[in-house]
Backbone as CSV, one residue per row, in Angstrom:
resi,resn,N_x,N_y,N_z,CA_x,CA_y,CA_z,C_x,C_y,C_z
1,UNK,18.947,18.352,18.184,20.129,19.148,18.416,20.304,20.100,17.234
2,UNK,20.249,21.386,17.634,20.172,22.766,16.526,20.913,23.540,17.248
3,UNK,21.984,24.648,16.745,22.504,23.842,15.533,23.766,23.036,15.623
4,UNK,24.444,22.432,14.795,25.539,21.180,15.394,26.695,22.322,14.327
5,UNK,27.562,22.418,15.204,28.676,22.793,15.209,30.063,22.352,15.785
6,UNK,31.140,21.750,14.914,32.225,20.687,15.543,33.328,20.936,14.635
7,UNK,34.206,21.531,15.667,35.482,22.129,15.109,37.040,21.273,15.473
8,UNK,37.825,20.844,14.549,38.762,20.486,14.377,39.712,21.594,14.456
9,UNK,40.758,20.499,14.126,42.372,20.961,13.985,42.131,22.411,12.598
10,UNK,42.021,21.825,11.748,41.860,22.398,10.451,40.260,23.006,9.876
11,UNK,39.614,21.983,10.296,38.293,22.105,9.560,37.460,22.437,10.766
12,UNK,36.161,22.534,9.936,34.928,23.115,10.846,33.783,22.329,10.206
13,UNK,32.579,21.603,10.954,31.441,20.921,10.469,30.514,21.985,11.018
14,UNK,29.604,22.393,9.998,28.566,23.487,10.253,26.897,22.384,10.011
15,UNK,25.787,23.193,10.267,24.609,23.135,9.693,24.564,23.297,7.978
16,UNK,24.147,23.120,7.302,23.890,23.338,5.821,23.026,24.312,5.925
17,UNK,23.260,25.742,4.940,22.041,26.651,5.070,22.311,26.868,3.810
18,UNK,20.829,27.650,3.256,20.878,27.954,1.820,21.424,28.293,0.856
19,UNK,22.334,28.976,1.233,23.372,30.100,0.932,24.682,29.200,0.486
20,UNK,24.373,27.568,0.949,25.438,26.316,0.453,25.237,25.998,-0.812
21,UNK,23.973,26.273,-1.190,24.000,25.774,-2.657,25.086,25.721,-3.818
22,UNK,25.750,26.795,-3.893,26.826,26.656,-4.723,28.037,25.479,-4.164
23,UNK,28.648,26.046,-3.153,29.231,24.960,-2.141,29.370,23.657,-2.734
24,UNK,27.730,23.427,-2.252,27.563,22.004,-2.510,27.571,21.458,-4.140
25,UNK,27.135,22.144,-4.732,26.639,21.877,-6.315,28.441,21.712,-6.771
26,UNK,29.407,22.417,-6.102,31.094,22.337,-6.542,31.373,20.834,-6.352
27,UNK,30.409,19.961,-5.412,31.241,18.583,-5.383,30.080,17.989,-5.853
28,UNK,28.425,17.805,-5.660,27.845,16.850,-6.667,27.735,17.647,-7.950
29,UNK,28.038,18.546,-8.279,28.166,18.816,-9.938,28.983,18.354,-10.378
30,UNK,29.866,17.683,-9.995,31.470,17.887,-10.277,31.221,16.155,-10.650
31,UNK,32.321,16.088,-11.817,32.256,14.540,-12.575,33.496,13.641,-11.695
32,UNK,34.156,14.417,-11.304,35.289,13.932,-10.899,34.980,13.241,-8.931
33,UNK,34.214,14.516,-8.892,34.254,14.340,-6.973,33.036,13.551,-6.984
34,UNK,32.473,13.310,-8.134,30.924,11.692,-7.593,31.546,10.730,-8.464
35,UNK,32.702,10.932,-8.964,32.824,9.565,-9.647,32.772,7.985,-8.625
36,UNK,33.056,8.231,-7.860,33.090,7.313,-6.756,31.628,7.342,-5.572
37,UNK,30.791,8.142,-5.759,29.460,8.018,-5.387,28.664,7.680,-5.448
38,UNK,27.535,7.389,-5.140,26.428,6.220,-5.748,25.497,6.956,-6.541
39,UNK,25.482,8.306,-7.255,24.867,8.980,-7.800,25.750,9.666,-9.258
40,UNK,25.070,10.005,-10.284,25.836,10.685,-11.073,25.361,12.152,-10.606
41,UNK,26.670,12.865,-11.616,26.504,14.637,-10.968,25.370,14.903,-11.385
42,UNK,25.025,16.153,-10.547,23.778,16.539,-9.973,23.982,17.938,-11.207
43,UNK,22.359,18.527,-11.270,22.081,19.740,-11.841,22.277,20.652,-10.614
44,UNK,22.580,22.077,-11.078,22.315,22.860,-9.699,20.660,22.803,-8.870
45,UNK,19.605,22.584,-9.513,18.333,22.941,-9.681,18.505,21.825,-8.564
46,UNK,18.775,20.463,-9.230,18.642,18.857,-8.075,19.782,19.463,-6.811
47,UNK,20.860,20.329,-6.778,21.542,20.501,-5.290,20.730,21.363,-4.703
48,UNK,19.711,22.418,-5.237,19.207,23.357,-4.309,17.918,21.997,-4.012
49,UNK,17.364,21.470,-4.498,16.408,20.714,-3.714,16.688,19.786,-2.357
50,UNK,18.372,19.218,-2.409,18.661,18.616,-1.992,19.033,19.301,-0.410
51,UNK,19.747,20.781,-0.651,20.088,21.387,-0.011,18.852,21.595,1.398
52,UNK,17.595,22.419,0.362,15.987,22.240,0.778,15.892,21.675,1.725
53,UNK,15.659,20.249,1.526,15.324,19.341,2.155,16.128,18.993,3.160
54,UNK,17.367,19.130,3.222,18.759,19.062,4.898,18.291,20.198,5.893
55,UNK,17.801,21.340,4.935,18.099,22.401,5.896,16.586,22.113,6.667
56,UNK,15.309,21.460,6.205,14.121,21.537,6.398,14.292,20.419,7.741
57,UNK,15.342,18.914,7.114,15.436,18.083,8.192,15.729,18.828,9.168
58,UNK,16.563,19.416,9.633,17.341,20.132,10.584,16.350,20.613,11.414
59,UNK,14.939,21.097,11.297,14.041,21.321,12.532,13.159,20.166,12.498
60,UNK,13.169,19.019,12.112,12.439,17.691,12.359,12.697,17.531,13.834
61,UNK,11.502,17.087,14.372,11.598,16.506,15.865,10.583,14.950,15.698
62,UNK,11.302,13.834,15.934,12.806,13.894,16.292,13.812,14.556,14.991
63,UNK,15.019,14.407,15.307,15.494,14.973,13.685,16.372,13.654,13.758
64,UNK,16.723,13.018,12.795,17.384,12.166,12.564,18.264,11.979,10.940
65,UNK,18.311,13.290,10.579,19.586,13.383,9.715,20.081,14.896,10.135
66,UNK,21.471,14.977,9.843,22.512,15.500,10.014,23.081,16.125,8.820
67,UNK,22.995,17.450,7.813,23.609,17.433,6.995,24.240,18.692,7.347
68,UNK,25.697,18.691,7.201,26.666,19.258,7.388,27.828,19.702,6.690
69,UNK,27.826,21.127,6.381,29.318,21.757,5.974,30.574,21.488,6.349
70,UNK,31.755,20.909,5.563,32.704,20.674,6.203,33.304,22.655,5.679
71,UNK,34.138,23.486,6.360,34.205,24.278,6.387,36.051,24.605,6.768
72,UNK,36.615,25.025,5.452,38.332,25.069,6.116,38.559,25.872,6.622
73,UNK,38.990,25.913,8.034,38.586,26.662,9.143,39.176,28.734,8.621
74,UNK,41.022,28.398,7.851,42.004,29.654,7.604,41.031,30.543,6.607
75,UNK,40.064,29.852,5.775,39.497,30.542,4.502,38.007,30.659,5.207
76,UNK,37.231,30.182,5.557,36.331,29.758,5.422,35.585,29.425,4.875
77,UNK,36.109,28.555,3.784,35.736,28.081,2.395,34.954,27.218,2.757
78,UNK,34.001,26.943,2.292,32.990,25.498,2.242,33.945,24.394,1.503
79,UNK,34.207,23.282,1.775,35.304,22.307,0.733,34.712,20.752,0.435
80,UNK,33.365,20.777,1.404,32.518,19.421,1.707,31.663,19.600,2.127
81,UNK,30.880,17.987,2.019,29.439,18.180,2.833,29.543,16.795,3.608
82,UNK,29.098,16.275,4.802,29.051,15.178,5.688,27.602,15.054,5.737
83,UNK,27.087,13.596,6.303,26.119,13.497,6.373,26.093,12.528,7.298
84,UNK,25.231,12.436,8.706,24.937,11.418,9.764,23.643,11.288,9.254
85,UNK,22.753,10.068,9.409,21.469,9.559,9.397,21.450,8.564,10.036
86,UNK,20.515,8.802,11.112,20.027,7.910,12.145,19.530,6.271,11.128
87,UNK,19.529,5.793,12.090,19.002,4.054,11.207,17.819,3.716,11.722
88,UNK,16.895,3.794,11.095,15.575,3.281,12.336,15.740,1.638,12.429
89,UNK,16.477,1.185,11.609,16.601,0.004,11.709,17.721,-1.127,12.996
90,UNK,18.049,-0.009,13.031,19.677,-0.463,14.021,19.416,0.846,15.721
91,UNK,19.424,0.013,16.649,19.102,0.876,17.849,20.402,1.229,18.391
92,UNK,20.492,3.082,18.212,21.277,3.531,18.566,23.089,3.751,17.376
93,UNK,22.372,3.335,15.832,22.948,3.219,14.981,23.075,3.977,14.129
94,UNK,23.853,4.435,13.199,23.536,5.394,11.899,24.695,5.075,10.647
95,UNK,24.212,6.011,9.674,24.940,5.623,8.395,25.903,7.011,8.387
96,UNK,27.031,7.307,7.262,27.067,8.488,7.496,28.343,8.455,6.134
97,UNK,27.894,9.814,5.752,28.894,9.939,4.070,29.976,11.014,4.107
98,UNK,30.597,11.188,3.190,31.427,12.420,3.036,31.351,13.092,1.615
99,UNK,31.821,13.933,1.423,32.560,13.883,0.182,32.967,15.597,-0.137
100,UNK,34.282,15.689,-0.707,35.212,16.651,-0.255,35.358,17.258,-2.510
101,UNK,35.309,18.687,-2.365,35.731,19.246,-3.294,37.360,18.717,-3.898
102,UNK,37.398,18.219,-5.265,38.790,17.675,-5.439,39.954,18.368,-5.026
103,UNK,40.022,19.574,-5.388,40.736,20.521,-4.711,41.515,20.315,-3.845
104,UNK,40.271,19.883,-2.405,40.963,19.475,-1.763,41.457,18.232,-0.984
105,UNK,41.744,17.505,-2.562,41.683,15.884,-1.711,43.397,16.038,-1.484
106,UNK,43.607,15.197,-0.473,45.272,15.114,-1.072,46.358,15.442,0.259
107,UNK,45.484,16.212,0.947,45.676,17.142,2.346,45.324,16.762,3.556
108,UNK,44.465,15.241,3.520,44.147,14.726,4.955,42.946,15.317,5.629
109,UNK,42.406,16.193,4.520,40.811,16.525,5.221,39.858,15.815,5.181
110,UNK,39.961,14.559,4.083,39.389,13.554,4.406,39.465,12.807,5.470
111,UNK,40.283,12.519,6.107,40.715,12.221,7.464,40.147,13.003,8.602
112,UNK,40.034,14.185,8.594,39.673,15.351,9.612,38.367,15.088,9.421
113,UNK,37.713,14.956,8.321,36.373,15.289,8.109,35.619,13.843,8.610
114,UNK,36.048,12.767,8.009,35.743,11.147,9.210,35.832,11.690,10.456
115,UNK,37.178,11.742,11.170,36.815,11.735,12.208,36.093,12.662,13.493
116,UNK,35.884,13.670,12.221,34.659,14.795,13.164,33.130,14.257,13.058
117,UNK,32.954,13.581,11.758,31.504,13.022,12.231,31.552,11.654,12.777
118,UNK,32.186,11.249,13.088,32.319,10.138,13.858,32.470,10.601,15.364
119,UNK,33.436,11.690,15.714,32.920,12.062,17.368,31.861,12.929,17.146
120,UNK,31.576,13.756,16.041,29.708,13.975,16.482,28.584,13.015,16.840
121,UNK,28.793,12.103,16.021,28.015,10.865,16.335,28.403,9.805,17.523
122,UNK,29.270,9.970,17.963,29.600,8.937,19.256,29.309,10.020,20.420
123,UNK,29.959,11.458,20.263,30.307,11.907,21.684,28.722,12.985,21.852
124,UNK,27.863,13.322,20.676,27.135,14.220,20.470,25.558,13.731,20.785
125,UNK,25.557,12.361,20.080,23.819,12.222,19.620,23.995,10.516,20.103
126,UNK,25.562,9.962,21.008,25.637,9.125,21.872,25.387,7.830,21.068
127,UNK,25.434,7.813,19.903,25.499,6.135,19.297,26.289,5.303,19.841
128,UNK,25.980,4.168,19.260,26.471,2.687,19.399,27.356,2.142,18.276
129,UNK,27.136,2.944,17.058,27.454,1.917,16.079,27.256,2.955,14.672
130,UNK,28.562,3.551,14.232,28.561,3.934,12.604,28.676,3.103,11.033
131,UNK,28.043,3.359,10.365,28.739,2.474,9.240,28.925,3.601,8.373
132,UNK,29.884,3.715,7.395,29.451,4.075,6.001,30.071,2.947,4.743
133,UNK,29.357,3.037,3.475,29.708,2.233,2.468,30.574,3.261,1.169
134,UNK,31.564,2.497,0.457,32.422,3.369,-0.543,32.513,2.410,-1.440
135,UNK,32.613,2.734,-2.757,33.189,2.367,-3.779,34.385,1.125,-4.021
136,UNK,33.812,-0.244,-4.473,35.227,-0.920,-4.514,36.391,-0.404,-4.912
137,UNK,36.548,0.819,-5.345,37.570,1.261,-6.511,38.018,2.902,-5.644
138,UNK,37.385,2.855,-4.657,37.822,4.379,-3.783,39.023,3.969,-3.112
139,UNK,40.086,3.941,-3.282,41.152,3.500,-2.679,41.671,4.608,-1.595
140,UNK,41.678,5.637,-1.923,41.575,6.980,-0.851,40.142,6.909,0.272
141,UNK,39.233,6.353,-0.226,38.478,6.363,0.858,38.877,5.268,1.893
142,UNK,39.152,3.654,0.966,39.374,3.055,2.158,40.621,4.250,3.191
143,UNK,41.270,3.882,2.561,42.575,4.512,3.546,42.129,5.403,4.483
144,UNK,41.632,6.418,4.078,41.313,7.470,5.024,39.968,7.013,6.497
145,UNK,39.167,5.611,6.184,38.231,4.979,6.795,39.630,4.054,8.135
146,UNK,40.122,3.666,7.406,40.969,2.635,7.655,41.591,3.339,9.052
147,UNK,42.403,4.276,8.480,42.851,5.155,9.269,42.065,6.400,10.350
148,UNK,41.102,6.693,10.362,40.247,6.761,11.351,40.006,5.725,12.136
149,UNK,39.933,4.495,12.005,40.513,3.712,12.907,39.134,2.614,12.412
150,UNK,38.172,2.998,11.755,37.251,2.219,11.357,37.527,0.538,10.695
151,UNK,36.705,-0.145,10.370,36.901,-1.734,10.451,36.019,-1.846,9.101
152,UNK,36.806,-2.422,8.065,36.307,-2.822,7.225,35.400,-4.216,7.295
153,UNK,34.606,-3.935,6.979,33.337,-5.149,6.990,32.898,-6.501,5.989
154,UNK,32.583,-5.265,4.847,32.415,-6.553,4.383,31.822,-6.435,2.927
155,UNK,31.616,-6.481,1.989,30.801,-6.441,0.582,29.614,-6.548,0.656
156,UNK,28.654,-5.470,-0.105,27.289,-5.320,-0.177,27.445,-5.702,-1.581
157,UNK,26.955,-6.568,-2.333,26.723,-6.783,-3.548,25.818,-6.091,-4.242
158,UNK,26.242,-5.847,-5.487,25.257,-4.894,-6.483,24.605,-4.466,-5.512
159,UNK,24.858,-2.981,-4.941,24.635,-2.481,-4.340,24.173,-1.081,-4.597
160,UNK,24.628,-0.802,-5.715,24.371,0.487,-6.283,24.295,0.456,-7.641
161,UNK,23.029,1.045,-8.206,22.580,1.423,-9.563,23.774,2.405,-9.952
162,UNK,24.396,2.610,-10.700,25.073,3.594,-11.191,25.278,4.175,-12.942
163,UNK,24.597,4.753,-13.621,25.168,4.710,-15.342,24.704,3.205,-15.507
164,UNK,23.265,3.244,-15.146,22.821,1.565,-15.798,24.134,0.364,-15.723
165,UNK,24.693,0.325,-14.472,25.408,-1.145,-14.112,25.191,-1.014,-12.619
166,UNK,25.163,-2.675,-12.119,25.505,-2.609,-10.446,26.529,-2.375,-9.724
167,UNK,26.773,-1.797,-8.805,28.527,-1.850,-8.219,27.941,-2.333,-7.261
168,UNK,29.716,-2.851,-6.612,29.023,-3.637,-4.756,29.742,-1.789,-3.996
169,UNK,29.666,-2.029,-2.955,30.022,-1.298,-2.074,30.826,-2.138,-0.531
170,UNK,31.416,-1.523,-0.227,32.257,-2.336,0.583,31.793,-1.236,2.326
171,UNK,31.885,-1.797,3.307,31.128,-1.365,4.172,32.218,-1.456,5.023
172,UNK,32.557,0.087,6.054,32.957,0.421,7.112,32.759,0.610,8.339
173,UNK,32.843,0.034,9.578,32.105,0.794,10.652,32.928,0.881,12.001
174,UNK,32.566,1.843,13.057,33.275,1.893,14.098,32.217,1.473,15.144
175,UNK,32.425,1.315,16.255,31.190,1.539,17.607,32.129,1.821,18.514
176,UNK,31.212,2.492,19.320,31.549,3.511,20.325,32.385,3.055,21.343
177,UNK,32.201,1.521,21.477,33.612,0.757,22.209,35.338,1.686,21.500
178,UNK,35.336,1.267,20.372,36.555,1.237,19.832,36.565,2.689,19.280
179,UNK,35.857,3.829,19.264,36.160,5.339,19.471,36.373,6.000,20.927
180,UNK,35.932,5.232,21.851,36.537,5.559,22.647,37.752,5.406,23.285
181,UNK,38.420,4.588,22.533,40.154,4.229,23.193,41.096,4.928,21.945
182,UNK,40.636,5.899,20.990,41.015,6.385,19.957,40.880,7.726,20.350
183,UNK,39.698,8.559,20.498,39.156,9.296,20.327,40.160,10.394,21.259
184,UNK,40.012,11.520,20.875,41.157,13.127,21.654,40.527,13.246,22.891
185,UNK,41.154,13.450,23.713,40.569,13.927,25.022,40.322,15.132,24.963
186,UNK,39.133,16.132,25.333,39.034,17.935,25.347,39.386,18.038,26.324
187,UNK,40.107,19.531,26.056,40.488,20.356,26.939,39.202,20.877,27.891
């Protein structure tokens, strides 16, 4: 599916194209917006590779990652990036991340931005089953997971290398049962 385009109330989920690099490098450069990520901030040099490589997935056949602009619809500011990845491990399953310029945390686009890749992934590419994992200490993420209507799971122990220590990660997921008695009806 080329290209994936999914528009909200507020926001807009685009394709990632080159031209994101800065975009993107505003939230993994940023000390503040990966503090809660499983990575420390990125060089610009490591976001254009990263960038590279989404935009390259994007004509994979099959393609089985998803990397995506969250996009505020009034500006058309780039403000995030989303990410679906298929699971080869789980049939009909995937993983899937966020993460939003600080800017604009605060405003419920974290909220908008869950639940657009969550009906991309249920209503789009027809899964069974989302997870994503956050930070014991993301207290805005639970909430905003929570409130998408997702089900907290359960603790992944030392789960993530981070600044030479382990963190656990705590694990979210929906399936397509329980997005569908949630989910907006289209016009």
């Amino acid at each position: 599916m080329y290209p994936v385009k999914r528009s909200g109330q507020r926001l807009i989920l685009r394709e990632i194209a080159v031209a994101d690099i800065d975009a993107v490098f505003a939230i993994y450069g940023s000390e503040e917006a990966t503090e809660h990520l499983s990575f420390e901030p990125r060089t610009r040099a490591q976001v254009g590779e990263i960038v590279a490589r989404s935009v390259a997935s994007a004509a994979a056949e099959p393609r089985t990652e998803y990397a995506l602009v969250v996009v505020e619809r009034a500006t058309e500011d780039p403000i995030g990036f989303g990410r679906v990845a298929l699971d080869p491990h789980q049939q009909r399953g995937a993983t899937f991340g966020f993460a939003l310029r600080s800017d604009a945390w605060g405003v419920g686009y974290g909220l908008e931005t869950v639940k657009l890749l969550l009906g991309f992934g249920f209503d789009e590419l027809g899964l069974h089953r989302i997870w994503g994992a956050r930070s014991p200490l993301n207290a805005a993420s639970a909430r905003t997971m929570a409130a998408a209507g997702m089900t907290e799971e359960g603790t992944i122990r030392e789960h993530i290398l981070k600044a030479g220590q382990w963190r656990d990660s705590v694990v979210h997921s929906m399936l397509d049962s329980e997005w569908a008695t949630i989910a907006p009806v289209s016009a």
